[in-house]
Structures are given as C-alpha cells and as structure tokens.
C-alpha positions as CSV (number, residue, x, y, z in Angstrom):
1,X,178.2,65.2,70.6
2,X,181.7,67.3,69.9
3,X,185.3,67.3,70.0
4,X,185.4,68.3,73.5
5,X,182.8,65.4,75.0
6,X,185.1,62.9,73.3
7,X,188.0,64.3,74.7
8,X,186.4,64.7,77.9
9,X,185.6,60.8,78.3
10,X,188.9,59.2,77.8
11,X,190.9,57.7,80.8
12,X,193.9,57.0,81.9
13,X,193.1,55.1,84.8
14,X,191.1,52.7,82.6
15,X,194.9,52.5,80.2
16,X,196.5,51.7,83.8
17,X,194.2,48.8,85.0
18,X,194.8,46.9,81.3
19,X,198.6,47.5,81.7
20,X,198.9,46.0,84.9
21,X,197.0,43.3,84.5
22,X,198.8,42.2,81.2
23,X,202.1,42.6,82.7
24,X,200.8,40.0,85.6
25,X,199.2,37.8,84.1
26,X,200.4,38.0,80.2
27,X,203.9,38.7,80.0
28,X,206.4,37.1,77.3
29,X,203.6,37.2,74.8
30,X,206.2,35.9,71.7
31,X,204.3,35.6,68.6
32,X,203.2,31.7,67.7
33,X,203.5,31.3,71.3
34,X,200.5,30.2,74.0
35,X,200.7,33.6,75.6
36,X,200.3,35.3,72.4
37,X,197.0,33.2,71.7
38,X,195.7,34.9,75.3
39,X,196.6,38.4,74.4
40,X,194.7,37.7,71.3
41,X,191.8,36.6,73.1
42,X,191.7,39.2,76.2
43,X,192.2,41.6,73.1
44,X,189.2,40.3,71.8
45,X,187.0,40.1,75.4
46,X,188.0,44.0,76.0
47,X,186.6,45.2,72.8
48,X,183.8,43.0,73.5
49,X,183.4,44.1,76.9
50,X,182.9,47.6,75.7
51,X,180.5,46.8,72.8
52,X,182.6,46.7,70.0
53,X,182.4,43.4,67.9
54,X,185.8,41.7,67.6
55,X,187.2,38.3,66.2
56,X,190.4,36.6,66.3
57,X,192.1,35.6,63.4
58,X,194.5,33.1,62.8
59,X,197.6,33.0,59.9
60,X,201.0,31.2,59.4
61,X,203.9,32.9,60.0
62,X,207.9,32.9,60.1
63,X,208.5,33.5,63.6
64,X,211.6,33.6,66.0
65,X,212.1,32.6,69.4
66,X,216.1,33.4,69.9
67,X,217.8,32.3,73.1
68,X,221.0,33.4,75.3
69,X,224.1,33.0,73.3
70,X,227.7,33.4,73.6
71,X,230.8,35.6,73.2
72,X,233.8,35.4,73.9
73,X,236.8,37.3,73.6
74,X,239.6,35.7,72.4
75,X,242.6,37.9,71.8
76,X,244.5,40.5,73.2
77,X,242.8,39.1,76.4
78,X,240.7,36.2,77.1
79,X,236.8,37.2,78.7
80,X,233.2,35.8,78.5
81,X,230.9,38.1,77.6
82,X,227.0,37.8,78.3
83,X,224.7,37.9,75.2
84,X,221.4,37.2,73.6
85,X,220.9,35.6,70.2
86,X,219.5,38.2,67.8
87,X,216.1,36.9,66.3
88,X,216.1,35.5,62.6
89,X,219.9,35.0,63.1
90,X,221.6,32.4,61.3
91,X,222.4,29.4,63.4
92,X,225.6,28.4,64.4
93,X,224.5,25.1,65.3
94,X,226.7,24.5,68.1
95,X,230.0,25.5,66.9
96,X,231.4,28.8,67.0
97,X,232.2,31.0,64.5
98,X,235.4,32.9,65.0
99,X,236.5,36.3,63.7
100,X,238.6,39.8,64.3
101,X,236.1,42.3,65.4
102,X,235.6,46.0,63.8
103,X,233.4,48.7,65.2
104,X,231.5,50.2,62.9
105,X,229.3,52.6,64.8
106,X,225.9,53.1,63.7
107,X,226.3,49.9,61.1
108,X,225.1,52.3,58.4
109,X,226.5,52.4,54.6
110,X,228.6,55.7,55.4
111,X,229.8,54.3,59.1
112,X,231.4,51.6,56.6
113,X,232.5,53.3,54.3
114,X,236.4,52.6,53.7
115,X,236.3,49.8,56.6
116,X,237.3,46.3,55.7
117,X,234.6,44.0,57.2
118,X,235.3,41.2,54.9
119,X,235.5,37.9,56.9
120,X,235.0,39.7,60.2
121,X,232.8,40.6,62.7
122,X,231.3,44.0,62.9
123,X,230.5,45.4,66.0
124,X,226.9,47.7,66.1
125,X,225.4,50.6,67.9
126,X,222.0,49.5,68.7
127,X,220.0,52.6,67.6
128,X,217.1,53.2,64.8
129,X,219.5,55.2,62.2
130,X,219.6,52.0,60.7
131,X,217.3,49.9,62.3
132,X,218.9,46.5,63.0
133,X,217.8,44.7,60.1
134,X,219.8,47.4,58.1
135,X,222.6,46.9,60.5
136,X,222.9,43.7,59.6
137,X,221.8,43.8,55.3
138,X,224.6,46.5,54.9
139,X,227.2,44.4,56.7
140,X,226.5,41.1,55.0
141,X,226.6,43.1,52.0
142,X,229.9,44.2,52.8
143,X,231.1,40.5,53.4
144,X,231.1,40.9,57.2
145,X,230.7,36.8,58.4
146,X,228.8,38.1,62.1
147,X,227.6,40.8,63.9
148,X,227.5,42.0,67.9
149,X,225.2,44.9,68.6
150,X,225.5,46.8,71.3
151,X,222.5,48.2,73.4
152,X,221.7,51.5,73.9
153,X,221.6,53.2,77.2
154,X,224.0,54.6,79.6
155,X,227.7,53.7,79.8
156,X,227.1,51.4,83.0
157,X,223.8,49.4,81.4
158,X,223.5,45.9,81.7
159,X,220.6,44.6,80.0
160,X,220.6,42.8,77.6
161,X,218.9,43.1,74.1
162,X,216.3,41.5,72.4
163,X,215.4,42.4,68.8
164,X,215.1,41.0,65.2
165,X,217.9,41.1,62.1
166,X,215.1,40.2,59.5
167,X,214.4,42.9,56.7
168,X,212.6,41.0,55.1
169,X,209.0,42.6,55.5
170,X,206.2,40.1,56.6
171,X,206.4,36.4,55.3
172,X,208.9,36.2,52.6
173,X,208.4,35.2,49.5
174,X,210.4,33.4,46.8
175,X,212.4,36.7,46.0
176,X,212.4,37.8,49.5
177,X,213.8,34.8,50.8
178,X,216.5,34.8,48.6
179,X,217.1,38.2,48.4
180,X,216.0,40.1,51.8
181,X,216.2,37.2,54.6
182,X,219.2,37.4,57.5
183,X,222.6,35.8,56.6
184,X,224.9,36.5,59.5
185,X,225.2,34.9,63.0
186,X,224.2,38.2,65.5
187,X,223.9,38.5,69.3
188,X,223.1,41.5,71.6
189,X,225.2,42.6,74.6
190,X,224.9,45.2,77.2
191,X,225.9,48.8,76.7
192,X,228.7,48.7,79.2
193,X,229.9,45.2,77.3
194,X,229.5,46.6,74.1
195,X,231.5,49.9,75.1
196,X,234.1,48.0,76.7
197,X,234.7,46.0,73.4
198,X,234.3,49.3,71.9
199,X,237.6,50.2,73.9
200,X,239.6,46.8,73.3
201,X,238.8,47.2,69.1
202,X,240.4,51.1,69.5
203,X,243.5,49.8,70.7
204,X,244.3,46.9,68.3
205,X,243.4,43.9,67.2
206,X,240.2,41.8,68.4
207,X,239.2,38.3,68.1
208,X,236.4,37.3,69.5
209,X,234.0,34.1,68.8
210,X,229.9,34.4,69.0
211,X,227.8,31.1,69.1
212,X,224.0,31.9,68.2
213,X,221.1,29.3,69.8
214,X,217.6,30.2,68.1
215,X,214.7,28.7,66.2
216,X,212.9,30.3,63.2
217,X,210.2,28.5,62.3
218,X,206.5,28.9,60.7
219,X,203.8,29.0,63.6
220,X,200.2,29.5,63.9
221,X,199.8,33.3,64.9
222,X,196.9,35.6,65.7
223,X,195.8,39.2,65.5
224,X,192.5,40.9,67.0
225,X,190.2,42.9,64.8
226,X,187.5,44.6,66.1
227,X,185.2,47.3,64.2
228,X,183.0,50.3,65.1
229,X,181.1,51.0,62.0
230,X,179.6,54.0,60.8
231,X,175.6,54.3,60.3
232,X,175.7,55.8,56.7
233,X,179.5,55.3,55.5
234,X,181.4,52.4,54.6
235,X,184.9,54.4,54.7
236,X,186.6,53.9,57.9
237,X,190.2,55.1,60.1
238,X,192.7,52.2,61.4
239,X,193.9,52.5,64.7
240,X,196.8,49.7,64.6
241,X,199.2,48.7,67.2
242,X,201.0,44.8,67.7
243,X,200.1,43.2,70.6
244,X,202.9,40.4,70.6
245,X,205.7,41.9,72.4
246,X,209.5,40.2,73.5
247,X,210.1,38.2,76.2
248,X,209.1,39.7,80.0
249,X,206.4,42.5,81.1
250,X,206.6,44.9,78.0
251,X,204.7,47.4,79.4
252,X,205.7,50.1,77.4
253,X,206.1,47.9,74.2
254,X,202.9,47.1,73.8
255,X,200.4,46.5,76.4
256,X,200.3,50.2,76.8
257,X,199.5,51.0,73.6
258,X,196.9,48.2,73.3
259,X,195.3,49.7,76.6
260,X,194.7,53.2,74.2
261,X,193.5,51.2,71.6
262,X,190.9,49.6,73.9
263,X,190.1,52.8,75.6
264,X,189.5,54.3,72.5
265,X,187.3,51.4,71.3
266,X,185.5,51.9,74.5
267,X,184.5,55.8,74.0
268,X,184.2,56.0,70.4
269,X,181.2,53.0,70.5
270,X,179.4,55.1,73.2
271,X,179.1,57.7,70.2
272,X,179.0,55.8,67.3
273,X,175.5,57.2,66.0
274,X,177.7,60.4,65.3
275,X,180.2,59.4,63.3
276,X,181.0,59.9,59.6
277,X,183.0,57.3,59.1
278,X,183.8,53.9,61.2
279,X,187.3,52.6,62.8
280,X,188.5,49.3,62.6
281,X,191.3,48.0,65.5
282,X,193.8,45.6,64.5
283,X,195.9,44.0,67.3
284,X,198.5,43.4,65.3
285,X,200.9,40.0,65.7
286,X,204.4,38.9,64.7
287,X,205.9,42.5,64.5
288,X,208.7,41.8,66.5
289,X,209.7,38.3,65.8
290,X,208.1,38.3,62.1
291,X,209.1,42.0,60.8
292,X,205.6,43.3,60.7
293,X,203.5,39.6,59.1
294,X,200.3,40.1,61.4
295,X,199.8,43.6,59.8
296,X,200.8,42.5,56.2
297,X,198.7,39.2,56.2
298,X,195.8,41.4,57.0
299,X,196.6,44.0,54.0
300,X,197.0,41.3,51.3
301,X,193.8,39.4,52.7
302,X,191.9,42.8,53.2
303,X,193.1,44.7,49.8
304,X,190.0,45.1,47.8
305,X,188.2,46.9,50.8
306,X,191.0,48.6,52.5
307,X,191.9,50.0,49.0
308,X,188.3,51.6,48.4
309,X,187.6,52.6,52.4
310,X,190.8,53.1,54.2
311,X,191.1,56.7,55.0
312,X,193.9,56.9,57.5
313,X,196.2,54.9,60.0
314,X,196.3,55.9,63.2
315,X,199.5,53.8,64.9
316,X,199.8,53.6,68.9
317,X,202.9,52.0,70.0
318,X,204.8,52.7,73.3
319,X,203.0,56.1,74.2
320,X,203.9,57.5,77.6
321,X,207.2,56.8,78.4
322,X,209.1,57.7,82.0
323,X,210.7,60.6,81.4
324,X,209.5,61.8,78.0
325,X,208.7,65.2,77.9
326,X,208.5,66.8,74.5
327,X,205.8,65.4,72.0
328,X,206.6,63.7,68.6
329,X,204.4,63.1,65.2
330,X,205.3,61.6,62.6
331,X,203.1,61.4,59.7
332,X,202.7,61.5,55.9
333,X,203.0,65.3,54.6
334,X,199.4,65.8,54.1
335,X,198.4,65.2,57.4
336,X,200.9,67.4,59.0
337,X,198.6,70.6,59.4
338,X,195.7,68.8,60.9
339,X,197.5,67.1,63.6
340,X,199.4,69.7,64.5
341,X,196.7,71.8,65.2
342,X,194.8,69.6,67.4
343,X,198.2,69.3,69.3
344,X,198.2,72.6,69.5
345,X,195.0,72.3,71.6
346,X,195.6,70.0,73.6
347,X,199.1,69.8,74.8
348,X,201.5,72.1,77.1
349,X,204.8,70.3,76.1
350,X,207.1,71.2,73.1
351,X,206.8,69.5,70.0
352,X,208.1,68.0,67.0
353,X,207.2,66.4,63.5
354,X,209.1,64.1,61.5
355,X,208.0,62.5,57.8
356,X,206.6,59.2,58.7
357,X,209.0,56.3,57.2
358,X,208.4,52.3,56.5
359,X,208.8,51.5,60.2
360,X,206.9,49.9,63.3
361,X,203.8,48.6,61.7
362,X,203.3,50.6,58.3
363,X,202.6,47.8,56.4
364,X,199.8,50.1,54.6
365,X,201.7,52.5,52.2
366,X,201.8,50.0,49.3
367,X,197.6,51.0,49.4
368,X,198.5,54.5,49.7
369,X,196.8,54.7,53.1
370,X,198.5,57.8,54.9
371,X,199.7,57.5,58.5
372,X,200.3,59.4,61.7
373,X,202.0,58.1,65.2
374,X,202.3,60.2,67.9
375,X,203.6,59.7,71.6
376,X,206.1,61.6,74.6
377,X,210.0,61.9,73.5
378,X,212.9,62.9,75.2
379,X,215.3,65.8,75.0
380,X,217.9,66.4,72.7
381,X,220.5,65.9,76.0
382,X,218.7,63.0,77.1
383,X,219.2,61.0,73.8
384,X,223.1,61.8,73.6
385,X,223.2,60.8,77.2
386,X,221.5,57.2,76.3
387,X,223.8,56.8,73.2
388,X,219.9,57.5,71.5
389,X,217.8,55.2,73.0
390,X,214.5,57.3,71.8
391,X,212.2,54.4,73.0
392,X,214.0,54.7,76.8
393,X,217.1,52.5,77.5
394,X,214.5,49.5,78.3
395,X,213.2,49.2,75.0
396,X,213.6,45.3,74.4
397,X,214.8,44.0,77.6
398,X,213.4,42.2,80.8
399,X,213.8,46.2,82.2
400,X,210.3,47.1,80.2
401,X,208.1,47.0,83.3
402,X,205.1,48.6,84.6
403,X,206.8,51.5,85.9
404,X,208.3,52.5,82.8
405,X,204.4,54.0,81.8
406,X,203.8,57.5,82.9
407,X,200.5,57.3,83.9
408,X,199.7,61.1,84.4
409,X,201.4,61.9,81.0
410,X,199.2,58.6,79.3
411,X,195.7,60.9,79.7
412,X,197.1,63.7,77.1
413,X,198.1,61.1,74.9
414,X,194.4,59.9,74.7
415,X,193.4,63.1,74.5
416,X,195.1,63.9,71.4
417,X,194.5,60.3,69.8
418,X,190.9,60.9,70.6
419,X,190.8,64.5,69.3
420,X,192.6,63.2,66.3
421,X,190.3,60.5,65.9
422,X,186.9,62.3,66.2
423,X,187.9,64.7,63.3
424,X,189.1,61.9,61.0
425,X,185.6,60.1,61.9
426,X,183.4,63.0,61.4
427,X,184.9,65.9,59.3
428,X,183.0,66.2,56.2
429,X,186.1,66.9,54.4
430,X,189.2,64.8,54.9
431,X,191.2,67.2,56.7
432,X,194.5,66.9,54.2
433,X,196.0,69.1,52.2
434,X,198.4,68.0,49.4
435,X,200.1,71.3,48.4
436,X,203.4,70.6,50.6
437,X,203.6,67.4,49.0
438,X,203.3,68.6,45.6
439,X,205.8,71.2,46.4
440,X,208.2,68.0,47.9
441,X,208.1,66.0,44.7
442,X,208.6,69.3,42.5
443,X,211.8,70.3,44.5
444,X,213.3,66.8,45.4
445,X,212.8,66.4,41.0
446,X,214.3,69.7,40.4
447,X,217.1,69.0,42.6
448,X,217.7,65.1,40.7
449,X,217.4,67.2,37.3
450,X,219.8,69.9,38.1
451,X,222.3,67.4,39.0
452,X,221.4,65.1,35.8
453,X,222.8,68.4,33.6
454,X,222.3,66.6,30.3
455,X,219.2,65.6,31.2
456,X,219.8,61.6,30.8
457,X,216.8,60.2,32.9
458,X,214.3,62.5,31.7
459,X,213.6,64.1,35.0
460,X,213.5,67.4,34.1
461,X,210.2,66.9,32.5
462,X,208.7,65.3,34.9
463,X,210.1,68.1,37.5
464,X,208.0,70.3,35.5
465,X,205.2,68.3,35.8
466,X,205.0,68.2,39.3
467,X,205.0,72.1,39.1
468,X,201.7,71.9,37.7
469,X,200.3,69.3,39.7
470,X,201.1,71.8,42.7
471,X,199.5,74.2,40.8
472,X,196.4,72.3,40.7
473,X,196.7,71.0,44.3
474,X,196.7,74.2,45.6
475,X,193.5,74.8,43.8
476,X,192.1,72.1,45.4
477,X,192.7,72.9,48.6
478,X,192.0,76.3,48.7
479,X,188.2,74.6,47.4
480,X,188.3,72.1,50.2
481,X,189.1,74.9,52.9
482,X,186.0,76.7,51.5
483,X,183.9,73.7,51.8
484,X,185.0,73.1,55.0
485,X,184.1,76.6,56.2
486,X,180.5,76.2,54.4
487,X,179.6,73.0,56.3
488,X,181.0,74.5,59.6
489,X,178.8,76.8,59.0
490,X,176.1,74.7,58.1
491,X,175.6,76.4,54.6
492,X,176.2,73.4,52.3
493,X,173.0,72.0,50.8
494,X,174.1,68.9,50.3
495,X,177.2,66.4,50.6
496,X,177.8,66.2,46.8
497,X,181.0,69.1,47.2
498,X,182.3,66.9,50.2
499,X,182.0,63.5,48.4
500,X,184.2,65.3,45.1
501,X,186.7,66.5,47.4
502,X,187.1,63.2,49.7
503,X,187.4,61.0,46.3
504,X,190.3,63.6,45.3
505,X,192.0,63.5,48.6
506,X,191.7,59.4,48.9
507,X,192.9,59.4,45.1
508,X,195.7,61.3,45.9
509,X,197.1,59.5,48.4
510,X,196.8,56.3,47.1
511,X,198.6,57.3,44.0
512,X,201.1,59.3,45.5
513,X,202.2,57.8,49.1
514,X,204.0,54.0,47.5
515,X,206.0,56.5,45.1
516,X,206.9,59.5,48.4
517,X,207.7,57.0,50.5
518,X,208.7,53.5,49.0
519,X,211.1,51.7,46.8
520,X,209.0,48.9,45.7
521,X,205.7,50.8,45.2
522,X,202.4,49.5,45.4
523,X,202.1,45.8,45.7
524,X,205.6,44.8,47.6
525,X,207.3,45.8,51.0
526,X,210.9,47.3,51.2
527,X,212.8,46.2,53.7
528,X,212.8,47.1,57.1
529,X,214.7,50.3,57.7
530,X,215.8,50.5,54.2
531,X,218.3,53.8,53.8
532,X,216.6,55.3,50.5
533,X,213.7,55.8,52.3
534,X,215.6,58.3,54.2
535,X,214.9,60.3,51.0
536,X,212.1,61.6,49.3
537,X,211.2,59.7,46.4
538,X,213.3,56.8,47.5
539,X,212.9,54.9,44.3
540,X,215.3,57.7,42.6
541,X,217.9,57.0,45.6
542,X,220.6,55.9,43.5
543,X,220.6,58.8,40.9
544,X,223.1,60.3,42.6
545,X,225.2,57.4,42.2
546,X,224.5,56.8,39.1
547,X,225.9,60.3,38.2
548,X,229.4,60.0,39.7
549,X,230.0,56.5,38.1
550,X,232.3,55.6,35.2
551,X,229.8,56.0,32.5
552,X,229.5,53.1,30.1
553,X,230.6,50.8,32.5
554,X,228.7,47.3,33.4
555,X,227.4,48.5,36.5
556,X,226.6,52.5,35.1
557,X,224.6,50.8,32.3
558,X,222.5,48.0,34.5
559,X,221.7,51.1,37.4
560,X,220.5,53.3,34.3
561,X,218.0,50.9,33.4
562,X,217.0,50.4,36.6
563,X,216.4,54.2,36.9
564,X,214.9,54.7,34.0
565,X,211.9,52.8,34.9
566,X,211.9,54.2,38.1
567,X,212.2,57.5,36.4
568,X,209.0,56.5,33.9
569,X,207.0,55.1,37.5
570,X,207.6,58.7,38.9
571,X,206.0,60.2,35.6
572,X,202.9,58.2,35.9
573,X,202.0,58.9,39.0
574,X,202.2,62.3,38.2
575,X,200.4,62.3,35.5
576,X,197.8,60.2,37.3
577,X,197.5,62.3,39.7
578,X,197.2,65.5,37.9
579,X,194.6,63.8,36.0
580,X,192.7,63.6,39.2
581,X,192.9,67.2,40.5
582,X,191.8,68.4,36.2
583,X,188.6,66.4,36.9
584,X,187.7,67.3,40.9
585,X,188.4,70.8,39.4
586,X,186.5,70.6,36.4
587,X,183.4,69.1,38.9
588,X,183.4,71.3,41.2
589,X,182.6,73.8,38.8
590,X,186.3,75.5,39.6
C-alpha cells in the first residue's frame, strides 16, 4: 500500500456517472426541500454501496426559497427589467419599494466610500470581494433602503442570478438575528441588465422600483455523514462538501464535488487496514439557502469529539470547471508546504495559493481545525474578461449543467485530493509546520505596534512575544522534520516522538487558527464574507481606525475598549501557545 496505488485507483469516469445521473434525476436540490431529502439519501446509498457506513441526519434550519421578482425602471426612461429575488431578502410583500439607484461597484466599504446611499438603492457587482452578504451588511449599514446585483459574466450574459444576502453564519441566534440577519429588499439581474443600468446611473439620475417574492422559513433539513475509521487511531481528516445546491442541474456546484467525495470514500475503504488515521464525509446541507447551517449544526452537536480528533478539513466544492486551467489552494499557513509539494507531483498546470478565509463551508475554524480547498481556476485575462466570475459565469444559474464539468481535467483533481488525503491519513507526523505562521502573527503585530507609537494597546509586547514563539516553533519543526526522516527511514523505535509532536501540531492549531483567521474566535461565527478577515489577525482590524480618530471622543473611547480586549485575546493565545511548544521541547528531550 503507497501513495502511488492510491493515486493510481481513483477515477474520473466513476465522478462522471454520479454527475449525470444527479443532474437527471436530482436537480433543484433546495435545502428543506423533497429533492434535497433524496440527495441526502443517494448520498447515503453511494457510501454504502462502496462499504463505507453512512447515516442521514436530520436538523431545523432557516432556509430560503426566493422566487422571480421585479424591476423596473422608472425614470429617465420607463423599462421592465428581468430579475430574481435574492434569498433571505426582506419581503416586499406585494408592494414595491421605490428609490434613485447608485452604482456602487464591488458593494465594498471603500467602493462606498464618499457615496450617498441613504434612502436609495445601490446597484452591485456580483463578485466574491465582498461576497454578497457583505454587499448587502455594508449597504444597509450605510442606510441604503434595497439592493440590485448584477451577475457576473460577459457584457451580453443573460442569466439570471441566484444566491443568498444572509451573513448571518448558520441558524441565528438571539444576537445574530438582531444583529447579522438581511434588512434590505435585493434581486439579481443579468450581466447585460445590470451593465445597461450601469450605463443609465452614469448619465444622471435613476429611479427604479424592485418588488421581492420569497419565503424564509425554518425546515427540516438533512446532511450525509459517512465514516472510514482507522484500526488503531481515533483521530481522523474531514472531507466536506454541501450537497444542496440552487435551483436546476448544478453540476458544477455540487454534484461534482459530491462525486469526488464518494470516489474518494470508495478507494480509501478498499485500504483502510493501512491507514493511520480515519476520514469522516459530511454531505453538507443548507449552505446556499442557510449560510453554511448543515455544517455548523454538525460542529456544535459534534464539538467534544471533533475538538480532541479533528486533524484537518479537506473541502471539495466545484472542482473541474470548463475552461479552468491553472490550479488554486487555498489553505491555512501551516499546511501550505505539504500541499504544495504533492501538487508539485502531480500536476502540469500553473499554480497558485491563497490564505484560506471564512468562506464556502468553513464552519470549523472556531475548533481550530485547519483547512485546504483545492480545484482548476482561470487566467488572470479570463477573469477580467468575465467581470471575475472565478467560479465560471454559470455559477448560480439554470446555465450550471453537465457540460460545465471537465471530465479529463476531474482525474488530476482526484489525484491530488487522494495524494493529499493518503498523507494526512497515514503520515506519522502531521505534515505542518507552524514557523510561517509564527513569523505572520510577529510581523502583522509589529506592523499594529509601530503604528500604535505610544504604545496604547499594549501590542508591542505581545509583538515581542510572538518573536519567541517563532523561535520555539522553528525548533519544533526542525524536530518534527527529523522525526519524519527517522520513521521514513524506519529508525524510530517507537511512536512516543510522533505522538509529542502530533499533540503540539493539533494544539497549535486549535489555539491559534479562531485568533489568524476570525473576529469572533472560538465559540461564534463571523459573518459571511466579513472584510477584516481580509487581514491577518482580523480581530485587530479596526486598530488602524482607531489610530486616526479624534482621541477622547465617544466613539475613540468605546473602539479602545473593544481593542483592548481584543488586544489581551491576542496575548493569551500567545502565551498559550508558547506554553505548548516549552513543553513538546522540554519532552522531546530538545
């Protein structure tokens, strides 16, 4: 059993045969809906039918099923425009709500900068920088009463979009309902109605009316878990992907990525006796109509285990597009030089990395559970040309058909999920290495500090603090890669180095990914696209706000209380994790 055999097994006719039959016979597979129920089940029957045990399991969830709406240009010219009710928009019950319009490109906090949306209409790029629940949180927040966003694609497009407005990750609760839920009206037009209102708002004044038709209500829902598990170990990888998908065929978005999944399932039982650690499939529900709830429900109802055995998340979603050429990762930092090298290996394309954010289904960085998602992307030219439709310019629409799967480019994908997969199952040391993320929190601190001059917030001690936790990182993994060489070798005596160095590497990440790469931290969910996790460190976001306000105003002293704790969050984890590394160090005999 290797590598290579694994590799060797995986297939991409076995992905095609899934897809098409689940675009035929399963399409419109809305969360809460009886289509949904049957993915869950076939879900179930595959993993079944290749050995792996699997269950469905039910929850409640807020869920949306949005309908064709209305707009309608008003003034300088009257036109009917075709749209699509965003989902989790406010209802407009019938009546419609009128308004000027304002582009605001990208819908992001700098694109409205110096724009008066107040009692108006803001009209949206679709694209994911913000996603469209930011779109429509920073536009409320600006006092914008509705929202239009315009698809992605080229200049003569005609679908139509579907897609969600709610940022409120999984089912809300008491705070997140009042705080994070939608509270504009929103439809979706076409690209070439979008850029032809686009036009009509350059030249002068815009009125236009929008009339939403959607219900949002709580619905049984279901995912699919299924679970390989390891003869000796009780640690295991996710591999995670949503199997609801928007209304029509959706091949791309998801039933190709549940065909890996199940593909994956299939090869990995057939060599279960060799693996170090087991892998647990969750076909996850509600991610498009519920902002992630199917994978969130199973985190809060899975916490005590997943917080003790989780080792990694391995996220499939939309892999193999038409037309992609050029590879993309994301992942957490500490995974970075692992999967690059299997890429390395196994793929002839160009490729790229990007740090993972809060998106898709990454409902497990509150456990500290680190994360990599891989698939085919398309050129630099190509996104420009598409107005950066990065998922291809079906993405949501009745366009996301069969056809849109490259079938010949689907069998490197499996063969780097599967490489990926077989080391995380069987390495005898986690294959991370934390000295690039020490070195992140060090500079992204030093930068906060140098622009804090008078050292308010106490950063600069923590700064140096992180300096010595990369210190004794480093350490670490230089005594990990020497482990690793010893047991490749086969001249470790026993496991007890391997089982030091794990606990280390599992520590670290669960103490260190909520405070990299969330606001909230460990037990809460940001919301969905949320701009300071465009930053390192996102908690400390607003420093540089902070730091250009009138000091000892209302609003200076209420943000520096805020950061202060954030500030004294930052410190513990530090500390906590320095703590860590001392004893692995101190055990290992280093």
């Amino acid at each position: 059993m290797s590598e290579t055999q694994v590799v060797e097994s995986v297939s991409a006719d076995n992905v095609r045969r899934y897809v098409e039959y689940v675009c035929e016979h399963i399409p419109s597979r809305l969360a809460g809906s009886e289509n949904a129920l049957r993915m869950a089940r076939y879900n179930a029957d595959a993993l079944r039918a290749v050995g792996v045990e699997a269950a469905v399991q039910e929850l409640e969830a807020l869920v949306s099923f949005p309908r064709a709406g209305k707009l309608s240009v008003l003034a300088p010219r009257r036109l009917a425009i075709d749209a699509f009710t965003s989902g989790h928009s406010v209802e407009t019950s019938g009546r419609a709500l009128r308004g000027d319009l304002v582009y605001v490109g990208s819908g992001s906090e700098s694109d409205l900068a110096g724009k008066d949306v107040a009692g108006k209409i803001v009209l949206c790029e679709i694209s994911y920088s913000p996603a469209r629940m930011e779109k429509q949180r920073i536009a409320a927040n600006h006092r914008a009463i509705g929202a239009v966003m315009m698809n992605w694609g080229s200049p003569t497009d005609t679908s139509l979009p579907f897609g969600s407005i709610k940022p409120a990750w999984g089912n809300p609760t008491p705070q997140t309902w009042r705080d994070e839920m939608p509270r504009l009206p929103s439809v979706g037009v076409s690209r070439s109605s979008g850029l032809m209102l686009k036009e009509l708002c350059a030249s002068g004044r815009v009125e236009v009316a929008i009339e939403t038709d959607v219900d949002n209500v709580w619905r049984p829902v279901q995912i699919t878990v299924g679970e390989i598990q390891a003869p000796q170990s009780e640690d295991f990888v996710i591999v995670g992907g949503h199997q609801d998908s928007w209304y029509g065929a959706a091949a791309t978005d998801n039933a190709a990525g549940n065909g890996c999944m199940v593909e994956l399932a299939r090869v990995f039982n057939a060599h279960r006796d060799g693996l170090a650690r087991g892998i647990l499939f969750g076909f996850w529900t509600a991610h498009e109509t519920g902002t992630m709830a199917g994978s969130t429900w199973f985190v809060d109802r899975n916490w005590d285990r997943l917080r003790r055995h989780a080792i990694a998340y391995l996220l499939i979603d939309q892999p193999a597009c038409t037309g992609t050429t050029r590879w993309l990762t994301t992942s957490n930092l500490e995974m970075r030089r692992f999967h690059q090298g299997v890429e390395r290996r196994y793929l002839q394309v160009p490729s790229d990395w990007k740090p993972q954010k809060k998106g898709g289904d990454a409902s497990f960085f509150g456990l500290g559970v680190p994360m990599l998602y891989g698939m085919g992307a398309f050129t630099q030219q190509e996104l420009h040309a598409s107005a950066d439709a990065n998922l291809g310019w079906w993405h949501h629409s009745l366009e996301c058909t069969a056809d849109k799967v490259d079938f010949a480019w689907m069998q490197p994908h499996l063969r780097v999920y599967a490489a990926w997969l077989w080391n995380l199952c069987t390495a005898p040391i986690l294959p991370f290495d934390f000295t690039a993320v020490a070195q992140q929190f060090a500079i992204r601190l030093e930068d906060l500090a140098r622009r804090d001059g008078e050292n308010l917030l106490g950063l600069a001690e923590v700064a140096a603090r992180s300096r010595e936790l990369e210190r004794g990182v480093a350490r670490v993994d230089e005594a990990a890669s020497r482990w690793r060489n010893r047991y490749r070798a086969q001249d470790a005596d026993s496991q007890g180095a391997a089982a030091l160095i794990n606990r280390c590497l599992k520590r670290l990440s669960n103490t260190l990914i909520p405070i990299q790469s969330t606001v909230k931290g460990v037990y809460g969910h940001d919301p969905y696209g949320f701009t300071p996790q465009l930053s390192a460190i996102p908690c400390l976001y607003d420093v540089a706000g902070w730091l250009d306000a009138e000091r000892g105003s209302e609003a200076w002293l209420l943000l520096g209380t805020q950061l202060r704790r954030e500030r004294n969050r930052v410190a513990d984890a530090v500390d906590d994790a320095c703590e860590v590394v001392v004893a692995t160090l101190s055990q290992l005999g280093e």
